[in-house]
C-alpha positions as CSV (number, residue, x, y, z in Angstrom):
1,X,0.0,0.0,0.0
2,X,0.8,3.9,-0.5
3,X,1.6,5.2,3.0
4,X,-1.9,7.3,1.9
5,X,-3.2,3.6,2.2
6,X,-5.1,4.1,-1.0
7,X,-3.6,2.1,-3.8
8,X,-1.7,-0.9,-3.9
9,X,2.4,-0.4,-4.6
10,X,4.2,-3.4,-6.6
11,X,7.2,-4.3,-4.2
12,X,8.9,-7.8,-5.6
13,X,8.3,-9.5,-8.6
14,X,9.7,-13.0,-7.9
15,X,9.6,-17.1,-9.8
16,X,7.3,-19.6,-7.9
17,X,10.2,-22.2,-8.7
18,X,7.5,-24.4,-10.2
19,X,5.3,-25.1,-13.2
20,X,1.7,-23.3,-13.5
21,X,1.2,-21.5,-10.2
22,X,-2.4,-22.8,-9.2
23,X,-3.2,-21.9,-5.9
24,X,-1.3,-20.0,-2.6
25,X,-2.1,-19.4,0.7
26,X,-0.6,-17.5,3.7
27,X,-0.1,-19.9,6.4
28,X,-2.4,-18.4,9.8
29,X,1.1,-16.7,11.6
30,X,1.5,-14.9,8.7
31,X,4.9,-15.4,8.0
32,X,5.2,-17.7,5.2
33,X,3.4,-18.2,2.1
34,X,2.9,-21.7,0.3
35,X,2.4,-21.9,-3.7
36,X,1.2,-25.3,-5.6
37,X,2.0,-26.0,-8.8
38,X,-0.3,-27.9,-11.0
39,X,2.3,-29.4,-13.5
40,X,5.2,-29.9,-12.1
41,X,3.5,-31.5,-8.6
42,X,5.5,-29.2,-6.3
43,X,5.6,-26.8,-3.3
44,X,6.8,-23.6,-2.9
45,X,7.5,-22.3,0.8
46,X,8.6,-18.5,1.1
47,X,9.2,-16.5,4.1
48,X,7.5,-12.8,4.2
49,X,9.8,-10.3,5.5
50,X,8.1,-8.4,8.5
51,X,10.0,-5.4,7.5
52,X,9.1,-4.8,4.0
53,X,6.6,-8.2,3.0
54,X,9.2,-9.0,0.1
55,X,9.5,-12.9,-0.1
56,X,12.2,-14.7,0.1
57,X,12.6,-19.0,-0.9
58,X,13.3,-21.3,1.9
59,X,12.1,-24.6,-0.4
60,X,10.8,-25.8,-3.5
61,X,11.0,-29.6,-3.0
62,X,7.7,-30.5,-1.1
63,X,6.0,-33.2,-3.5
64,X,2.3,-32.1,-4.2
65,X,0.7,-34.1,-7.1
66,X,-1.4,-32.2,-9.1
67,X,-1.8,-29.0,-6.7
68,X,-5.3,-27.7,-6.6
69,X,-5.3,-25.9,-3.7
70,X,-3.4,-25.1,-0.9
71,X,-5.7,-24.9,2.7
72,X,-4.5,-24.4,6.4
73,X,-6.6,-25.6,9.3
């Protein structure tokens, strides 16, 4: 956001290290977010920085066939 809060600012554009993007989710503590990959059946896990919310990768090798939709209880 502008520090107006009234538009949305790009800050990071950044590779999902995987094959069609289908779904992501931001786990409930807010620090990480989780991207599945349709076609090439894998996870994404990124930390969000508290400072600025860029993302950063911590892992791309969580197996997920066929990714859909990524859910946290």
């Amino acid at each position: 956001m502008t520090e107006d809060g009234r538009k949305l600012e790009l800050i990071q554009r950044i590779h999902t290290e995987g094959h069609f993007p289908r779904d992501f989710n931001i786990d409930p503590s807010g620090q990480f977010l989780v991207v599945g990959h349709q076609f090439s059946d894998n996870l994404s896990l990124f930390e969000i920085s508290e400072d600025d919310g860029t993302l950063t990768l911590l892992d791309d090798t969580f197996y997920g066939p066929e990714t859909v939709c990524v859910y946290f209880e």
